[in-house]
C-alpha positions as CSV (number, residue, x, y, z in Angstrom):
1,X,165.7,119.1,224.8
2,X,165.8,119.6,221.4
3,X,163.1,121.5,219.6
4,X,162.3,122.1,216.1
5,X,159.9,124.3,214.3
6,X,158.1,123.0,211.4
7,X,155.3,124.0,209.2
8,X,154.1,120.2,208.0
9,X,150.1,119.0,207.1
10,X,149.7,116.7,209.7
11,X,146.7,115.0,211.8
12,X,145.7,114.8,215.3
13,X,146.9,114.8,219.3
14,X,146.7,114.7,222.7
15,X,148.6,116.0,225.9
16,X,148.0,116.8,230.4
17,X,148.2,120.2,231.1
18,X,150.4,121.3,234.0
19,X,149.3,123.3,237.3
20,X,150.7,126.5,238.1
21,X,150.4,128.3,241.3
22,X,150.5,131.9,241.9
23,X,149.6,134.4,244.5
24,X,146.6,135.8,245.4
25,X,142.8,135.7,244.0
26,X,144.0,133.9,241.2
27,X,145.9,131.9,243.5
28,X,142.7,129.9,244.3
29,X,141.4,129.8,240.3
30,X,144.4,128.1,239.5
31,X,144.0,125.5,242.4
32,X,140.1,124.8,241.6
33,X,141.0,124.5,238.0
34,X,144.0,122.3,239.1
35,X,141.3,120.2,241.3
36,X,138.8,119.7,238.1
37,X,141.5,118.5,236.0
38,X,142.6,116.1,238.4
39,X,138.9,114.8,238.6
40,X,138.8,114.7,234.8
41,X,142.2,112.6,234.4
42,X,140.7,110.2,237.5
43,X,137.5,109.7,235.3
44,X,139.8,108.6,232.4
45,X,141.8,106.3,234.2
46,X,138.5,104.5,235.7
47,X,137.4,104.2,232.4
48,X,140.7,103.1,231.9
49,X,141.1,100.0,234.0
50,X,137.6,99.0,233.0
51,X,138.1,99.1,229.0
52,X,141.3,97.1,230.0
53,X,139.5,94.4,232.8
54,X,136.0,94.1,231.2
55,X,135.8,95.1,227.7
56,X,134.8,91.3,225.3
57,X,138.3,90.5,224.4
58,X,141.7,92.0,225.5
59,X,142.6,95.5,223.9
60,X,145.9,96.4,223.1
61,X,146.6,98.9,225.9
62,X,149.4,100.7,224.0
63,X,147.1,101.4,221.4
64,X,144.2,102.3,223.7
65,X,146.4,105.2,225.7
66,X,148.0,106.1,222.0
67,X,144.4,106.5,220.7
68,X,143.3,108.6,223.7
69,X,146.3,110.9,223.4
70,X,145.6,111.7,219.7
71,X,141.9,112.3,220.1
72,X,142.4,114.9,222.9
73,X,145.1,116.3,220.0
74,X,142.4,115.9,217.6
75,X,140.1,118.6,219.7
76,X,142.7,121.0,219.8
77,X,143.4,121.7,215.4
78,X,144.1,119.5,212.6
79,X,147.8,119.9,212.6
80,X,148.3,118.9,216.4
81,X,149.7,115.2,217.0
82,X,151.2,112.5,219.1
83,X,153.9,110.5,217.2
84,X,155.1,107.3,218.4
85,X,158.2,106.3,217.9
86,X,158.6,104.8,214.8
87,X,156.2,108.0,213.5
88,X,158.7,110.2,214.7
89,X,161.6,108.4,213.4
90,X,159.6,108.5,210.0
91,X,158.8,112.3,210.4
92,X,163.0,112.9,210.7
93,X,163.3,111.0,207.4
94,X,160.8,112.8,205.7
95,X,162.1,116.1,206.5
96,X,165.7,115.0,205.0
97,X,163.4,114.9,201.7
98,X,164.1,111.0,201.2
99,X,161.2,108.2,202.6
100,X,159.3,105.2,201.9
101,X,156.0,105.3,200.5
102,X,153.6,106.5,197.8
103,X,154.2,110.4,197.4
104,X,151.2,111.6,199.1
105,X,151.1,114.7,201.6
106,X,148.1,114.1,203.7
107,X,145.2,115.0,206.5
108,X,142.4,114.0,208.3
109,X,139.0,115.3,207.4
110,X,135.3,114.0,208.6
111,X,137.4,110.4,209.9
112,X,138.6,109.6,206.1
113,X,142.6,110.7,204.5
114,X,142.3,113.0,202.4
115,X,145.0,114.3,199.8
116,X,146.4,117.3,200.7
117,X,148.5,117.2,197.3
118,X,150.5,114.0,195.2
119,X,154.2,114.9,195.0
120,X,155.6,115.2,191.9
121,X,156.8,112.4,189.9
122,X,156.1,109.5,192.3
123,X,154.0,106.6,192.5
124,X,150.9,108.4,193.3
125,X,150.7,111.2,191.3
126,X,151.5,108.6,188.5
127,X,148.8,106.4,189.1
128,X,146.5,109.3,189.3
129,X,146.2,110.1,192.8
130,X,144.7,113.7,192.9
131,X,144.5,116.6,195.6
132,X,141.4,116.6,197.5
133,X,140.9,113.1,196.7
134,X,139.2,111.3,200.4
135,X,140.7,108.0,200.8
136,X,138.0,105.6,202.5
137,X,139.5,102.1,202.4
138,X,143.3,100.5,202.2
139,X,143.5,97.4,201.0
140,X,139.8,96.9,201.7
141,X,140.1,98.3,205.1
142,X,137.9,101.0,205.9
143,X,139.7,104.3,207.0
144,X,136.7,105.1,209.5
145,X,138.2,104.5,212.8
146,X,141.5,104.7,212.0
147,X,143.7,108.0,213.1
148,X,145.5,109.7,210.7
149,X,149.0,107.6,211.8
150,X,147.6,104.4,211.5
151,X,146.1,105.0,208.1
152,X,149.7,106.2,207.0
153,X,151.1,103.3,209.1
154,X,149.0,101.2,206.6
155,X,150.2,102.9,203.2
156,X,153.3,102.3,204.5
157,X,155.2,98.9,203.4
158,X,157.9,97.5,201.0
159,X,159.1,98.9,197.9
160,X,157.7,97.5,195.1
161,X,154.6,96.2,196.6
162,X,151.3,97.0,195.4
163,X,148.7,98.7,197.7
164,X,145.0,99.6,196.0
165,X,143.5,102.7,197.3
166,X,139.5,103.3,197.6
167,X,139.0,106.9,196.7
168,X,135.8,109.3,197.1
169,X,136.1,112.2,194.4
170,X,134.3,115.4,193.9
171,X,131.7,114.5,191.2
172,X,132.0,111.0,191.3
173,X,129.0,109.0,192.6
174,X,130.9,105.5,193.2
175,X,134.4,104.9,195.1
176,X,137.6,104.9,192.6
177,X,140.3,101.9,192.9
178,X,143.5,103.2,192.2
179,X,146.1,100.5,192.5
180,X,150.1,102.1,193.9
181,X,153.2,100.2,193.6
182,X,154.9,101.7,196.8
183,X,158.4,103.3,196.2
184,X,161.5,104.9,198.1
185,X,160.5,108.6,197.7
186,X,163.2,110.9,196.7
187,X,161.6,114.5,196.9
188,X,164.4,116.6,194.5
189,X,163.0,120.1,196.8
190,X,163.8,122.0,193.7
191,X,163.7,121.6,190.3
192,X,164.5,123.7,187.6
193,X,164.5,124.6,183.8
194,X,165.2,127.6,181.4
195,X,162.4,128.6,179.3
196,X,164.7,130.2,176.5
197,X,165.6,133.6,178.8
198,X,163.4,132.8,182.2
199,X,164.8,130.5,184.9
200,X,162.2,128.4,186.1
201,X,161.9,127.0,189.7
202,X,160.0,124.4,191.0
203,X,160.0,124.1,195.2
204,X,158.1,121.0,195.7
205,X,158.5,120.7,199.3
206,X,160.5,122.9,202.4
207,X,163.4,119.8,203.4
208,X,166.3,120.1,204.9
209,X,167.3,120.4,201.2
210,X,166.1,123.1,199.9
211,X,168.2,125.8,200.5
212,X,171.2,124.3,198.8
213,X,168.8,122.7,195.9
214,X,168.0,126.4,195.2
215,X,171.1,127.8,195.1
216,X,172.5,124.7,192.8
217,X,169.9,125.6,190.1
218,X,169.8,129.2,190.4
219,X,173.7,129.1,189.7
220,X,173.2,126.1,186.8
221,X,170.7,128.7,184.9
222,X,173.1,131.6,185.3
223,X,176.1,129.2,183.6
224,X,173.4,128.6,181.0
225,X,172.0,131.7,180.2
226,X,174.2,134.7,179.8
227,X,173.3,138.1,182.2
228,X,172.4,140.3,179.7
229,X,169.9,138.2,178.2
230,X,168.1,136.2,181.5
231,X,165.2,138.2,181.5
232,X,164.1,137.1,185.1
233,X,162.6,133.5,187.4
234,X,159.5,131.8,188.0
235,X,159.2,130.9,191.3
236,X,156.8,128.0,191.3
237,X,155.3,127.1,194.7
238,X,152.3,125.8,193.5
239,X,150.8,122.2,195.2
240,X,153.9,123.2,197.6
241,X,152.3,121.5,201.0
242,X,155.1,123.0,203.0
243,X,157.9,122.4,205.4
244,X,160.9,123.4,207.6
245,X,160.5,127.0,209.0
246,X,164.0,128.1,208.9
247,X,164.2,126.8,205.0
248,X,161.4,129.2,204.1
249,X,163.0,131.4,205.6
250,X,166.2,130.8,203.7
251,X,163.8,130.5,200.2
252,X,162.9,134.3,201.2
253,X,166.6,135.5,201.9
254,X,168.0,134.6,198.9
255,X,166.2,136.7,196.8
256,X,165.7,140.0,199.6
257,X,168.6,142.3,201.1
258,X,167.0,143.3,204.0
259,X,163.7,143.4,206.0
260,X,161.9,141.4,208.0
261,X,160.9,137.7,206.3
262,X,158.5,136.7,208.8
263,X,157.2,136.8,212.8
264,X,155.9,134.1,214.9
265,X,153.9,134.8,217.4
266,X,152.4,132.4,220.6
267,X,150.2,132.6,223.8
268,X,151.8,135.4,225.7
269,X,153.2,138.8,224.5
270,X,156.8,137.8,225.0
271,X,156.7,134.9,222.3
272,X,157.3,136.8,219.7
273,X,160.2,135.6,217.1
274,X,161.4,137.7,214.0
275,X,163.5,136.6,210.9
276,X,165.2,139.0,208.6
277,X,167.1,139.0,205.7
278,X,170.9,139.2,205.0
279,X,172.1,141.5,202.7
280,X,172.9,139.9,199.5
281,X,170.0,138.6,196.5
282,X,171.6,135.4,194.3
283,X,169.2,136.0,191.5
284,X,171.0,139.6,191.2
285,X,168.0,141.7,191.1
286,X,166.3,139.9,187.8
287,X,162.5,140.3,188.1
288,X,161.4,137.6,190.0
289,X,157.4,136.0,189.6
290,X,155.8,133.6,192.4
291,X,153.3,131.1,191.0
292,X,150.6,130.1,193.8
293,X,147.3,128.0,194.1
294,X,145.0,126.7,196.4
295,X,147.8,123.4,197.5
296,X,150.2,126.4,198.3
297,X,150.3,126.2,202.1
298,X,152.4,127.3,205.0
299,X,156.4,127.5,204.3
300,X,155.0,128.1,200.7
301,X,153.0,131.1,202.1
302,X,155.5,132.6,204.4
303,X,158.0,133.2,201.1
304,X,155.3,134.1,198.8
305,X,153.7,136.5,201.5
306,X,157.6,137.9,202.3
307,X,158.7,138.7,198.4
308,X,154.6,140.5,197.8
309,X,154.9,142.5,201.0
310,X,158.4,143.8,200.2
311,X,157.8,144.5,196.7
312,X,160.5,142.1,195.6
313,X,158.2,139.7,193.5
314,X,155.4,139.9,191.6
315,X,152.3,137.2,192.5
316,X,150.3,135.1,189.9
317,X,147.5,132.6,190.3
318,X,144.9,132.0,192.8
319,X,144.2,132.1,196.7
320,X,146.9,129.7,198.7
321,X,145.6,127.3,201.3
322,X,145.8,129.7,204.5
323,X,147.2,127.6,207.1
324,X,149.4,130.0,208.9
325,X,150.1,127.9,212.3
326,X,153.7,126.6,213.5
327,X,154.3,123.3,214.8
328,X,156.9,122.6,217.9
329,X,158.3,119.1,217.3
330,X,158.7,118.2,220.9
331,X,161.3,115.1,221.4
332,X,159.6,112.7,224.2
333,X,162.5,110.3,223.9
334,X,161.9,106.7,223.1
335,X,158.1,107.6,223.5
336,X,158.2,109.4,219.6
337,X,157.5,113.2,219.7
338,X,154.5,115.6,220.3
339,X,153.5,117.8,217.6
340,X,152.0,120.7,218.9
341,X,150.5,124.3,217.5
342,X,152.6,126.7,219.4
343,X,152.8,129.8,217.2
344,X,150.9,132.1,214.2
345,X,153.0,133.3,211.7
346,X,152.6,136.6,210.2
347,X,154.0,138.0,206.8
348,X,156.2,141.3,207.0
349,X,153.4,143.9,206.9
350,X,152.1,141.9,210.1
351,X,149.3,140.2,208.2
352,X,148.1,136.6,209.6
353,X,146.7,134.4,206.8
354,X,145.7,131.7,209.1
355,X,142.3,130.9,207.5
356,X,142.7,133.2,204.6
357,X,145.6,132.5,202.5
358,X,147.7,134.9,200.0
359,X,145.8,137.0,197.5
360,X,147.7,137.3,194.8
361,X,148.9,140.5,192.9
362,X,147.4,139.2,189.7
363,X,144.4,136.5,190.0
364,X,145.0,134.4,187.2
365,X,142.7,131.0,187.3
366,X,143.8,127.7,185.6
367,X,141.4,126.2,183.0
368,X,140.4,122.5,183.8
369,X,140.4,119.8,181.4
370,X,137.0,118.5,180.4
371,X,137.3,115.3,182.8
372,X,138.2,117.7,185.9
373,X,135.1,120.2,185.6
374,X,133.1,118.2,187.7
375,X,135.3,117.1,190.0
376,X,138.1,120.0,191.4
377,X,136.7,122.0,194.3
378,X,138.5,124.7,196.2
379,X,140.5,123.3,198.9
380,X,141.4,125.2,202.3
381,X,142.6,125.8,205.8
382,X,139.3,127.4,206.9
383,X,137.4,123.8,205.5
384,X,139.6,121.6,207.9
385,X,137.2,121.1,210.9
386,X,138.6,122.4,213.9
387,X,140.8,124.2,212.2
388,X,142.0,127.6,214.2
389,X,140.0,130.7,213.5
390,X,142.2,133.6,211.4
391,X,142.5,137.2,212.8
392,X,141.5,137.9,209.1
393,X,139.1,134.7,208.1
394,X,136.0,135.8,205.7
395,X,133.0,134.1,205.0
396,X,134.6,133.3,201.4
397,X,137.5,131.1,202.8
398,X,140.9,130.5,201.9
399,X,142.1,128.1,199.0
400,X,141.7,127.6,195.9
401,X,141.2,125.4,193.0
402,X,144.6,123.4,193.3
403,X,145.8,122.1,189.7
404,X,149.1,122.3,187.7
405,X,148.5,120.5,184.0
406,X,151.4,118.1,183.6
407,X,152.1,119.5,179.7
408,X,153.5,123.2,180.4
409,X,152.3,124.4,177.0
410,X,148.8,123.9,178.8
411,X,149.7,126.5,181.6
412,X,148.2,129.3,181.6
413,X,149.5,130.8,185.1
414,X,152.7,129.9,183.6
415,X,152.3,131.2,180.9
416,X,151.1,134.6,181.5
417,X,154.1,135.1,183.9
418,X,156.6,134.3,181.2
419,X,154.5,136.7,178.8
420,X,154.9,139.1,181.7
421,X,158.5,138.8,182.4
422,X,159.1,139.1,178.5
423,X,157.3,142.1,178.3
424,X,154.9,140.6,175.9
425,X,152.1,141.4,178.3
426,X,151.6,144.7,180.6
427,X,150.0,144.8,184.3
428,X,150.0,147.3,186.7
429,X,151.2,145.2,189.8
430,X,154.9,143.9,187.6
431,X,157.2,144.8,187.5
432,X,156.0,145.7,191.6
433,X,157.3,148.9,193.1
434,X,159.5,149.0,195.8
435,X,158.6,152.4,196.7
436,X,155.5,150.6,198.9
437,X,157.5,148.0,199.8
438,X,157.2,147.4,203.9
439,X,160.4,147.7,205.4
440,X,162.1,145.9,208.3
441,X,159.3,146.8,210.9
């Protein structure tokens, strides 16, 4: 069986624990707790046969055991799930960074979708979809009820057809009606740009993609820009949802030597894994800054949290999201695949930001535009209910404000790392010092 390790936004699940017997006292603990789960599962397949023989008109008993499944999933954390089959075959798309749909990464929160972030350049971040938006109705149909695969089921459709969203905004007292034209979703992973003497790097998303997308532009801005005059990058993994473990992972290697990039950790001592790095950097030692916000989450926070702790990058902007969790994608055949927390991840210096989130080197906020003031909020793992509790979690929260202004000249996180890497302005904490840099542990 085939697993995979991802670190995606995703909704809710459901699964039956096993019974294990061992000697001794705890022998008979695990047999009484085998009996009361036993008792537990007979209650719900009573309730079971009488939903199916009595209830007023004939349910759909697929959808009544799918629905059980995820809201057992649902008590468990937000990221937890049960996909079905054609869910699963849409999560193996996705990850390849090309599907069908409106460009939204998305979650459940108090029974309505909300907006985790829009992807750039698609239909919704065109038509003015916005992170942290709540969406309440599709099409008319009211999201209450609905888990978080059927509401995506429902975005779902063909290309080119329109679908009008029913929004809830921070700072709005009535619903918004946004109207999508759904589109095949291309995600480019990275995208890149020189800035005159800075290479500038854009991951939008962790895909099976990425690693080469990176290494395509980094080598395009070295043809363009001459060594002795590329005065550094801008790693931008702001409103960067996540992704594929093992391409974070990859993100983090190409610009570190050596050391550890990250450790996963699960429920007992011996499930403990550890990625390093391979010697060899391909931005050649240039300066490198990491650009983060509040829609900075997961595979986004494993590389920022790798380059800080090792000295190797400077960090601008504000608090990331915090969700530091790793989900198994366990195949179940042609019944889909269980999403399941299995691990905590923790950044080289052995650090957990479940709950809490990077703190960058240099806080640097992102003025909002007039019609925004009212409406952005700070967004976070620690707001998710049910989320898991962080070693580290404070009263405070993790997340941040998450926005990126479309014109760049109207950046000012941007901006101020481009003034730094040009030397126009000073800070303490760039160019970082690898003399405290935490080494391969």
């Amino acid at each position: 069986m085939i697993r995979k390790l991802t670190l995606l936004f995703a909704g809710a699940l459901m699964g039956a624990s096993a019974v294990s017997l061992v000697h001794g006292t705890s022998g008979i603990v695990a047999n009484a707790a085998g009996t009361e789960t036993y008792r537990q599962l007979a209650i719900f397949g009573d309730i079971f046969e009488r939903v199916r023989a009595q209830y007023v008109t004939p349910p759909d008993e697929k959808k009544l055991v799918e629905s059980a499944i995820n809201g057992m999933l649902t008590s468990l954390d937000p990221h937890s799930s049960y996909l079905n089959a054609d869910a699963a075959k849409d999560m193996r798309v996705q990850t390849k960074g090309e599907f069908g749909g409106l460009g939204i990464e998305v979650t459940m929160e108090n029974e309505l979708v909300k907006v985790v972030a829009p992807i750039d350049d698609t239909p919704a971040a065109r038509a003015g979809v916005l992170s942290g938006d709540l969406i309440e109705k599709i099409d008319g149909e009211e999201v209450r009820g609905l888990s978080l695969n059927e509401a995506v089921d429902k975005m779902r459709g063909a290309v080119n057809t329109p679908i009008e969203l029913s929004i809830l905004r921070q700072g709005q007292t009535e619903p918004i009606k946004i109207s999508v034209v759904r589109d095949i979703i291309k995600v480019k992973a990275v995208k890149f740009r020189v800035e005159n003497d800075v290479g500038y790097l854009k991951v939008t998303s962790f895909t099976e993609k990425t690693t080469d997308d990176l290494n395509a532009a980094i080598a395009a801005i070295q043809k363009e820009v001459p060594e002795d005059q590329l005065k550094g990058y801008v790693l931008d993994l702001r409103l960067n949802p996540g992704g594929l473990l093992d391409q974070a992972v990859n993100v983090s290697d190409a610009f570190l030597d050596r050391g550890e990039i990250v450790s996963t950790r699960g429920r007992e001592a011996r499930d403990i894994a550890r990625f390093t790095s391979q010697p060899g950097d391909i931005s050649n030692g240039k300066p490198v800054i990491v650009l983060i916000n509040g829609g900075s989450a997961s595979a986004s926070e494993i590389v920022a949290g790798a380059l800080q702790d090792h000295r190797r990058a400077t960090v601008v902007g504000t608090q990331s999201f915090g969700k530091g969790s790793v989900q198994t994608i366990i195949p179940l055949g042609e019944n889909g695949a269980l999403r399941l927390t299995t691990a905590l991840y923790y950044t080289p210096s052995g650090e957990s930001i479940q709950g809490k989130g990077i703190t960058p080197d240099i806080k640097v906020e992102q003025p909002l535009p007039d019609d925004l003031k009212n409406q952005a909020v700070r967004r976070g793992e620690s707001d998710l209910k049910g989320h898991i509790k962080g070693e580290e979690e404070s009263e405070e929260g993790s997340g941040s404000i998450a926005y990126v202004p479309q014109d760049p000249a109207e950046d000012m996180q941007l901006k101020y790392a481009l003034e730094l890497l040009r030397g126009e302005k000073t800070d303490p904490a760039f160019p970082p010092n690898p003399d405290k840099a935490v080494m391969n542990r």
